[in-house]
C-alpha distance (Angstrom), angle and dihedral (degrees) to the residues before:
residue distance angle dihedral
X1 . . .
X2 3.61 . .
X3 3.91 113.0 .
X4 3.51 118.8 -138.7
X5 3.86 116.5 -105.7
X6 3.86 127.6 -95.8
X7 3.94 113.5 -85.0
X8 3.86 101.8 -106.1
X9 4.05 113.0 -139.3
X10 4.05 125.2 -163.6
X11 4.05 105.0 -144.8
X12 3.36 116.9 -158.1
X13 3.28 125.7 -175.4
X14 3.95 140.4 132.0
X15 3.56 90.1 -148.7
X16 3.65 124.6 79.0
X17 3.34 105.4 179.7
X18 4.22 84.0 67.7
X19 4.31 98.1 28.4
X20 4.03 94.1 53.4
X21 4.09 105.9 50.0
X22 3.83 81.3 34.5
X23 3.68 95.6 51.3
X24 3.65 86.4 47.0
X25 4.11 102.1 55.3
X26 4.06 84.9 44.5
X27 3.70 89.1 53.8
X28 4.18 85.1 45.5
X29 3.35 79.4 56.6
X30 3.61 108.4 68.1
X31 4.01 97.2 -95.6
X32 3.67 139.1 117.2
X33 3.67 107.4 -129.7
X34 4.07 128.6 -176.9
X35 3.65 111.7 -170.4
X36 3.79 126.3 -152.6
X37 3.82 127.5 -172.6
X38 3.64 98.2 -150.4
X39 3.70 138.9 29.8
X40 4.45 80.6 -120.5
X41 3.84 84.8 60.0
X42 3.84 96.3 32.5
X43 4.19 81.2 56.2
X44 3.58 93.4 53.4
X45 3.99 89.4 50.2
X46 3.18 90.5 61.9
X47 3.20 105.7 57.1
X48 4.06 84.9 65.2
X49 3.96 103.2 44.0
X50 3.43 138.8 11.6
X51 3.91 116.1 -133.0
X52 3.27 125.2 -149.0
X53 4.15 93.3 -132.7
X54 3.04 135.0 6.1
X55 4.07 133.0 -141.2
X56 3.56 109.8 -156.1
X57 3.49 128.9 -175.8
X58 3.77 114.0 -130.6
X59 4.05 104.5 -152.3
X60 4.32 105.5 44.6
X61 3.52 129.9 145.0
X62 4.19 119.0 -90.5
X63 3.94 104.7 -3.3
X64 4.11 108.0 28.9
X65 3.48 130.7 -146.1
X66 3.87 92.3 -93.5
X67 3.94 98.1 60.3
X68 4.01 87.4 44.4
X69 3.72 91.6 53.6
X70 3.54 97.3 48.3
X71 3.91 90.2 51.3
X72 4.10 92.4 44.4
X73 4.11 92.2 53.9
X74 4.06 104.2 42.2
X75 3.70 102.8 35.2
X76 3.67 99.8 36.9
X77 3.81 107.3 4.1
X78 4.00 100.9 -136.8
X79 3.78 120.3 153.6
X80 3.43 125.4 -102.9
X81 4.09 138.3 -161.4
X82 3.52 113.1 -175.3
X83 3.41 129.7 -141.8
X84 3.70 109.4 -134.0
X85 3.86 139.3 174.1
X86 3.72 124.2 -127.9
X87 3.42 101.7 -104.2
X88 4.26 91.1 51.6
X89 3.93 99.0 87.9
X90 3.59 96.6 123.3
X91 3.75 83.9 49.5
X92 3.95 101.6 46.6
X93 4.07 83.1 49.0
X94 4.15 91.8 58.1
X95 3.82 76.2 35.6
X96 4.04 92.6 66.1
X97 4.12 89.2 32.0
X98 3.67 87.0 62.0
X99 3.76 91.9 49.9
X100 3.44 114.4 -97.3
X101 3.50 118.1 159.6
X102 4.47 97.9 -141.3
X103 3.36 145.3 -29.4
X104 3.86 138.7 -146.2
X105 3.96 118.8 -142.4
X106 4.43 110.7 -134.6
X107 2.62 128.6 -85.3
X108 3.79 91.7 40.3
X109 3.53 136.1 168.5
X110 4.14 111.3 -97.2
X111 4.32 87.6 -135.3
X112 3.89 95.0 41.8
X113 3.88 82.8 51.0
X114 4.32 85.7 48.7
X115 3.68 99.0 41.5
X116 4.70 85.6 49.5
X117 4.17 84.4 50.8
X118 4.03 89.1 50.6
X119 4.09 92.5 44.4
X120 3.60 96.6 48.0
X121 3.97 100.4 47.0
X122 3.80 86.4 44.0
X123 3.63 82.6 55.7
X124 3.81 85.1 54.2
X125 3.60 99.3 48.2
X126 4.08 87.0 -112.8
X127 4.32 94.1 110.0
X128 4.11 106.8 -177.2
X129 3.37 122.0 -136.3
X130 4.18 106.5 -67.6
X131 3.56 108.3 -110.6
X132 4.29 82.6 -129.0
X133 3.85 76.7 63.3
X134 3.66 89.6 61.7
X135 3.70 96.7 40.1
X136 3.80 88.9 117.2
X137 3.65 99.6 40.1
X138 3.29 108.3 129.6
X139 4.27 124.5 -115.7
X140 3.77 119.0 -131.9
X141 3.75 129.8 -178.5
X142 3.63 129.1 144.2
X143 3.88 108.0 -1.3
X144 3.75 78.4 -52.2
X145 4.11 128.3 112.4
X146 4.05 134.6 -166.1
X147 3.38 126.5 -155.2
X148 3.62 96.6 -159.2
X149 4.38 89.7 -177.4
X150 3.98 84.8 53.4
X151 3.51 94.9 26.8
X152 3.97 88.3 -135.6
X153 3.48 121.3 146.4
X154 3.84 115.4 -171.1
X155 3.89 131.3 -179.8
X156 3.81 128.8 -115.4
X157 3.80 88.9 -88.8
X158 4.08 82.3 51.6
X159 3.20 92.1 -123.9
X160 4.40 107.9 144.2
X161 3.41 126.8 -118.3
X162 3.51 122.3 -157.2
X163 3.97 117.5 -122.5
X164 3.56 130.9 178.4
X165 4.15 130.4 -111.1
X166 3.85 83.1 -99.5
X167 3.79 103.5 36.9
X168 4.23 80.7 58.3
X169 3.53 83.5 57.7
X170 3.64 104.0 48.8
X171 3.82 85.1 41.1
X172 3.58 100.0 60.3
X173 4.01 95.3 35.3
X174 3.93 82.0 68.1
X175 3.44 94.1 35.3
X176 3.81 87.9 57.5
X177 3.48 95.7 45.7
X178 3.82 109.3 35.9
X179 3.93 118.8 180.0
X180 3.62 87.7 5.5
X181 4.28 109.7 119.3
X182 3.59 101.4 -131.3
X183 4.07 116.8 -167.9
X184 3.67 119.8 -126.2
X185 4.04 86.9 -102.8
X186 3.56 104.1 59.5
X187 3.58 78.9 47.3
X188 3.20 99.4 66.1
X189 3.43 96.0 36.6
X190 4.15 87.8 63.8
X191 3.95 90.7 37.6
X192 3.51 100.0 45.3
X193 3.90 120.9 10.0
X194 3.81 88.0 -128.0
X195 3.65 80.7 -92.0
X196 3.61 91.4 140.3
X197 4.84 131.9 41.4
X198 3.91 88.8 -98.9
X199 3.77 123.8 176.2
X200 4.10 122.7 -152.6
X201 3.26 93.4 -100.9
X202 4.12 91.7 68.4
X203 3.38 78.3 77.1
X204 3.52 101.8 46.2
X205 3.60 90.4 59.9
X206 3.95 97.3 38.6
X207 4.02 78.3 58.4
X208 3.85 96.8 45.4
X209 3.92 85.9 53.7
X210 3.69 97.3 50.1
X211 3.32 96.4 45.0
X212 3.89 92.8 55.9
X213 4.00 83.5 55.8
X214 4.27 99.1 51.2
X215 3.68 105.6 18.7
X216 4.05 128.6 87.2
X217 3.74 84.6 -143.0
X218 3.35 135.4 8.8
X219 4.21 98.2 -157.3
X220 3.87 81.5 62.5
X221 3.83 113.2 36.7
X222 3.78 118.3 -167.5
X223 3.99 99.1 175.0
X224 4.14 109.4 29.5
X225 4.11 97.4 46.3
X226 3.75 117.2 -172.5
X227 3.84 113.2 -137.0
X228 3.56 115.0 -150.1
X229 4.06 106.5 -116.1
X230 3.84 89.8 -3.5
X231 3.56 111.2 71.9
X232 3.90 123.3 -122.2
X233 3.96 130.5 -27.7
X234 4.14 123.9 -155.5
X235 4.15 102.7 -131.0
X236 3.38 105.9 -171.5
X237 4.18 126.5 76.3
X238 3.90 112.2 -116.2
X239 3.43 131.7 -165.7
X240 4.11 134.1 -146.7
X241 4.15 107.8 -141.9
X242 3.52 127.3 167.0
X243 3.56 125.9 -99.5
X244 3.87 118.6 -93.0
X245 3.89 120.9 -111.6
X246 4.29 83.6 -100.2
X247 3.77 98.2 40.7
């Protein structure tokens, strides 16, 4: 059965301090993304590919968001969700006048932003791949893979190493989220459903224990980093493939 290709996304974004990490997490996703700092470069990507959507920045240096849009919708019709800052409204309206499809208010949650792509190229008739689809998709980061159906995670020698119900957790919050900072709360919000009176430093400890299972050395982490008053960051790029025909 032939599976249907990876939904292709056009980043743009003058900022790269936002467009890489975010770039990254939509790849984790499942997608193909190309990212472009300007709406110059974005012009010249497009004359190589043609996305499937489009994420446009509204407020960029030389041509804005704005002109870009109205170019991308009535000479070759692609869907667009901008990327907009609060303050922008009058903006995101002539935004939606123009044609654009959706846009996402920053700071914005990475999954809201996933679950507006999937809604508006359903709307189009252009569905991506369901993340249920990619359930067993594979994680890999580092020489290092998760099965996330098996919960296995083996080495780059493939050799498994155990981890418990709640390293998993922790594992694939970060996996799901890489280069993101992600406070201690949220955390435990995706580790443990606040099902339980848990203090901070449940995750401390949850981190101190996966970090003795994936890092070379815990006094000098390269993948979990701590960030001071913000919690913990993933540093490393990961990647969702599908399994292979034994796996």
């Amino acid at each position: 059965m032939t599976s249907q290709a990876p939904t292709s996304i056009l980043l743009v974004d003058d900022e790269a301090t936002l467009r890489e990490p975010l770039a990254d997490y939509l790849a984790g996703q499942g997608f193909t993304v190309t990212q472009a700092q300007s709406a110059a470069a974005a012009r010249t990507e497009l004359t190589q590919m043609r996305p499937d959507i489009v994420l446009l920045d509204i407020m960029m240096p030389g041509e804005d968001g704005l002109s870009l849009c109205r170019h991308l919708v009535e000479t070759q019709g692609l869907p667009v969700i901008f990327l907009t800052a609060k303050g922008e409204a009058m903006d995101r309206i002539l935004g939606l006048e123009l044609g654009a499809d959706d846009y996402v208010v920053k700071p914005f949650e990475p999954r809201e932003l996933v679950a507006r792509i999937r809604t508006v190229l359903r709307r189009i008739g252009r569905a991506p791949s369901a993340q249920s689809d990619m359930e067993d998709w594979h994680y890999e980061f580092e020489g290092w893979t998760l099965d996330p159906l098996k919960r296995k995670l083996t080495d780059s020698q493939g050799v498994t190493v155990p981890i418990s119900t709640a390293e998993f957790r922790l594992l694939r919050a970060f996996l799901d989220s890489p280069r993101q900072v992600m406070d201690r709360d949220l955390l435990l919000d995706l580790v443990q459903g606040r099902t339980a009176q848990l203090f901070d430093r449940a995750v401390d400890n949850q981190v101190s224990r996966l970090r003795r299972k994936i890092e070379t050395d815990t006094s000098e982490p390269q993948l979990i980093l701590t960030v001071r008053g913000g919690g913990y960051r993933f540093a490393a790029g990961v990647k969702r493939v599908p399994p292979g025909p034994s796996q």
